[in-house]
C-alpha positions as MATLAB code, in Angstrom:
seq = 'XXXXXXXXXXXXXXXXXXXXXXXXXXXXXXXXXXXXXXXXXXXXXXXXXXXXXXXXXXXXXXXXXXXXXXXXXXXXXXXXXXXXXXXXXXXXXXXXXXXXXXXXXXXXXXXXXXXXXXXXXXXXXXXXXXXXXXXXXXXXXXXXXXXXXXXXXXXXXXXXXXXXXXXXXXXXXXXXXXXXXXXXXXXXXXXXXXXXXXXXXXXXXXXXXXXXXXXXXXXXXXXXXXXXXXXXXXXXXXXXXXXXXXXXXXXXXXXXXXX';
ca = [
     215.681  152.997   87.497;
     217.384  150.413   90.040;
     215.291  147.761   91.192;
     214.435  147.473   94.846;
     212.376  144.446   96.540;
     211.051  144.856   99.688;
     209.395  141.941  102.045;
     206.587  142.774  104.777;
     205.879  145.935  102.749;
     202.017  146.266  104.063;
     201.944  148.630  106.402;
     204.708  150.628  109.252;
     208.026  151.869  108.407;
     208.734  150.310  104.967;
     205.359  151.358  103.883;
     206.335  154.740  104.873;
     210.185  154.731  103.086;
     208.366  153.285   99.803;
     205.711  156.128   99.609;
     209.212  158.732   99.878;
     210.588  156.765   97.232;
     208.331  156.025   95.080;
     210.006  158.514   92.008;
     213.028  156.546   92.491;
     213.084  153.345   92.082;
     211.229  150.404   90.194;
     209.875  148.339   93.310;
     209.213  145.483   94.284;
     206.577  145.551   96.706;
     205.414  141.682   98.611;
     203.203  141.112  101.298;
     202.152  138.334  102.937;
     198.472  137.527  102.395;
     195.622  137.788   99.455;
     194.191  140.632  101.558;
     197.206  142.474  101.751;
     198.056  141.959   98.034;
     194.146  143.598   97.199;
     195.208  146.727   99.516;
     198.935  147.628   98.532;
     197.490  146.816   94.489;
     194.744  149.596   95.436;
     196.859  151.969   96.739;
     199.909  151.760   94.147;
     197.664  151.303   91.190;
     198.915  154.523   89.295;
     202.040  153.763   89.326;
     203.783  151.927   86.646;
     207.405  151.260   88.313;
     205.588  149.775   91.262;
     204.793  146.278   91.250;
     202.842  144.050   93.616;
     202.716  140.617   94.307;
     202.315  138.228   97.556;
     205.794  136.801   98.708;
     204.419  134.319  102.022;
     208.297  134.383  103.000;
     208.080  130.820  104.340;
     206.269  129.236  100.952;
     208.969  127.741   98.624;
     206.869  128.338   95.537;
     206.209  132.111   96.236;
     209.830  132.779   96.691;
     210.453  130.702   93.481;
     208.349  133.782   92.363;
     211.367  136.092   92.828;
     214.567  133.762   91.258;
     214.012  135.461   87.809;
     214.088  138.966   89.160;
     217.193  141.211   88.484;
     217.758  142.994   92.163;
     219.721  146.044   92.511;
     218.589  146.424   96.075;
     216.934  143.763   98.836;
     214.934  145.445  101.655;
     214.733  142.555  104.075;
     211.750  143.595  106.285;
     209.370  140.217  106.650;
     208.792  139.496  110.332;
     206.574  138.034  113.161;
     206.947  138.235  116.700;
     206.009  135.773  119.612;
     205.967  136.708  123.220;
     206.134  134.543  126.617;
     207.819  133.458  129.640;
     211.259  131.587  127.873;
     209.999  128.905  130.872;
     206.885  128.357  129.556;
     206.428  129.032  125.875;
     205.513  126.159  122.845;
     209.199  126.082  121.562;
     206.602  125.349  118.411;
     206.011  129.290  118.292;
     209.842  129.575  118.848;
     210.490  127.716  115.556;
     208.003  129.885  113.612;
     209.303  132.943  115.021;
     212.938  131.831  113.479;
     211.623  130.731  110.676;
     210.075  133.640  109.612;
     212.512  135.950  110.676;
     215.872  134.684  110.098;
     215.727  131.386  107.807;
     213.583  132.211  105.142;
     214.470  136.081  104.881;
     218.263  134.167  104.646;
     216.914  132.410  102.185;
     215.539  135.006  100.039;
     219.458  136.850  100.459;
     220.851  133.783   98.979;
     218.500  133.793   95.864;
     219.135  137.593   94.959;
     222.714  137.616   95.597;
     223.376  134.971   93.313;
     222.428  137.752   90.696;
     223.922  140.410   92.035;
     227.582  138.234   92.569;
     227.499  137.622   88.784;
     226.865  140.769   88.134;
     229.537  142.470   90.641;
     227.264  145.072   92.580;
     223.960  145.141   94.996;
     222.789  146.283   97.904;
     221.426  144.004  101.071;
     219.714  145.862  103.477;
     218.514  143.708  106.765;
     215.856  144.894  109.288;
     216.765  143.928  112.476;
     215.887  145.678  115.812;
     217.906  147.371  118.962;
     215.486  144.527  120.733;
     218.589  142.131  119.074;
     220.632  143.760  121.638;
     218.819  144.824  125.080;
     217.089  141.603  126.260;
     213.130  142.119  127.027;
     211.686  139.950  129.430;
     208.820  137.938  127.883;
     210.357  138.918  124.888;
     213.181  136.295  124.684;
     212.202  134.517  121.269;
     211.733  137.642  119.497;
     214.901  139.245  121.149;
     216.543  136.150  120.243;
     215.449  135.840  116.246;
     217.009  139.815  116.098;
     220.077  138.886  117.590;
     220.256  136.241  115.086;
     219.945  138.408  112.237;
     222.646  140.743  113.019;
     224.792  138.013  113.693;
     224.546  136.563  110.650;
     224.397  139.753  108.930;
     227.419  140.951  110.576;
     228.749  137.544  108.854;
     227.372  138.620  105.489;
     229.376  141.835  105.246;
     232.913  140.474  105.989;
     232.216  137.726  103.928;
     231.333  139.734  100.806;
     234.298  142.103  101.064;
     236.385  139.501  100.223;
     234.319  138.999   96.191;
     235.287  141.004   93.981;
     232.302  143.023   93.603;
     230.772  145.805   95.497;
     227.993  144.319   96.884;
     226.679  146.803  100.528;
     225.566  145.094  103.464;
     223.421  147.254  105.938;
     221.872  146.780  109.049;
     218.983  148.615  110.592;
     217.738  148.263  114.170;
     214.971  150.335  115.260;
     213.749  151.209  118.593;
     210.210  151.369  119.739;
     208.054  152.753  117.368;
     203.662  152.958  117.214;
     202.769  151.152  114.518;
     200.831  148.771  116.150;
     203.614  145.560  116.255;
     204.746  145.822  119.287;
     201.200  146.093  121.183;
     200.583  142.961  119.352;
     203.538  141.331  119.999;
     203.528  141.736  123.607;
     199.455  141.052  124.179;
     200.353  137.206  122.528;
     201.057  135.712  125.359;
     198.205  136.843  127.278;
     196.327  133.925  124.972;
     198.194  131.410  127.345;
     199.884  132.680  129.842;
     196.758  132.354  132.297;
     196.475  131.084  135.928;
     198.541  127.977  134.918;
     201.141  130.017  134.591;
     204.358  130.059  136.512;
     203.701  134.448  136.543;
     199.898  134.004  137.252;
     200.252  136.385  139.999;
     202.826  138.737  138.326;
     200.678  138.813  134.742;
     198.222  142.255  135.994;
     201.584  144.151  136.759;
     203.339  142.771  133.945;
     201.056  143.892  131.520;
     200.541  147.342  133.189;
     204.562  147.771  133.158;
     204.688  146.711  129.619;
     201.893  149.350  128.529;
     204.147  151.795  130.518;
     207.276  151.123  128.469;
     205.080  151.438  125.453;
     203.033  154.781  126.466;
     206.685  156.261  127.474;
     209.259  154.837  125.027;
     207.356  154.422  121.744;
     207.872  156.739  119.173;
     204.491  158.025  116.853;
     206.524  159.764  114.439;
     208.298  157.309  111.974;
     210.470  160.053  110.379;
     213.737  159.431  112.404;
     214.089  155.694  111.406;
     212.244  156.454  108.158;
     215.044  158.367  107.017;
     217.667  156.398  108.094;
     216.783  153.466  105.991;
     216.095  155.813  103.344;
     220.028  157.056  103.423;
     221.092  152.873  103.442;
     218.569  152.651   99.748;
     220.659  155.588   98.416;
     224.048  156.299   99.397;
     226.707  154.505   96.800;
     228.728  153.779  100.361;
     226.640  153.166  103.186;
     227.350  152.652  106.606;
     226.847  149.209  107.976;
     224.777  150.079  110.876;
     221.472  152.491  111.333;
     220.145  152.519  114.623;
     217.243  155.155  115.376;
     215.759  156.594  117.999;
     218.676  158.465  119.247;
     217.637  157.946  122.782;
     216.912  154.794  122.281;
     220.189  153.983  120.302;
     222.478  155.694  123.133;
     220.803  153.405  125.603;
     222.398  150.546  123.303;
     225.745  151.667  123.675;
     225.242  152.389  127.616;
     224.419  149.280  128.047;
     227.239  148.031  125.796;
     229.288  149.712  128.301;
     228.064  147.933  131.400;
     227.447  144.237  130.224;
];
């Protein structure tokens, strides 16, 4: 069996592409708390090629955790998500957001590819989002930490055709889908964006336009993105890019057209 790790593997879409693999592959399977770790160890307790363990992506001692580990496959999926006015927001949440979601999942690439360079194949697969691309307003930190990641992912692949090994780069960016993430995300910045704010008359509308774009534009069933990440895990040549909903994905390349 090839070995696949996957970070942020509690719950949502990976949770969903590990149950449909779980013949396949020996996993890896991290989360990020205690909690977590008690749930996943529950629920994957019969099987013997799945193994759990927490992996806080931003603690240098649990990703020591996974130097030793011989990677055929790296599901980068860890990831928070701040919301706010770009005027307004503690650039302190900014940093977190950045670190979590592009620094230390960068850093976790660069301690499984040193395996995989030495031994000339592998298979790095980096969760992004189509909100890397289409700017959301209140959104601008997370936007801005997705945006990052396919930039420097985009780096990643021309930089390891020139080794000579066959080592796949892929890039998935969902759309809107329910799992719960984005309602989160967006409600954040209802914590301090208050009557001090510089929106404090906008912030009723705002959030009745945002639960709008949710109740219209998110997608319950998981399959469509479920399988495209699925098809990056197994084909020997993958494309670079997965982008799912369709709708959602031709709306990218509209606006590609127009900016």
């Amino acid at each position: 069996m090839k070995k696949i790790l996957f970070t942020g593997a509690r719950s949502g879409i990976i949770n969903r592409v590990i149950d449909n693999i779980l013949n396949d592959y020996y996993i890896y399977l991290t989360v990020h708390t205690e909690s977590e770790l008690k749930i996943v160890k529950e629920k994957y307790k019969k099987y013997n090629n799945v193994e759990c363990f927490k992996l806080d992506v931003l603690s240098k001692s649990d990703q020591k955790k996974i130097s030793d580990l011989d990677i055929d496959i790296f599901v980068s999926n860890a990831a928070m998500g701040e919301s706010g006015s770009m005027e307004e927001i503690d650039m302190d949440k900014v940093r977190t957001n950045f670190e979590v979601n592009v620094f230390a999942n960068f850093e976790i690439v660069q301690i499984v590819l040193k395996k995989m360079i030495a031994k000339g194949r592998g298979k790095i697969i980096m969760i992004s989002s189509l909100a890397g691309i289409l700017p959301i307003p209140f959104l601008g930190s997370y936007c801005a930490s997705k945006a990052s990641i396919i930039k420097m992912t985009e780096a990643l692949n021309l930089e390891m055709k020139l080794l000579d090994c066959k080592i796949d780069v892929c890039l998935i960016e969902p759309g809107l889908y329910k799992t719960g993430f984005n309602k989160l995300m967006f409600d954040k910045k209802y914590e301090w964006m208050d009557i001090n704010s510089y929106f404090n008359r906008q912030i009723d509308i705002i959030r009745k336009s945002e639960n709008i774009v949710l109740y219209l534009f998110e997608r319950k069933s998981l399959n469509s993105i479920v399988k495209k990440i699925i098809k990056a895990i197994k084909k020997d040549n993958p494309n670079f890019i997965y982008r799912a909903p369709f709708l959602q994905s031709l709306g990218v390349k509209i606006y590609y057209l127009f900016n």
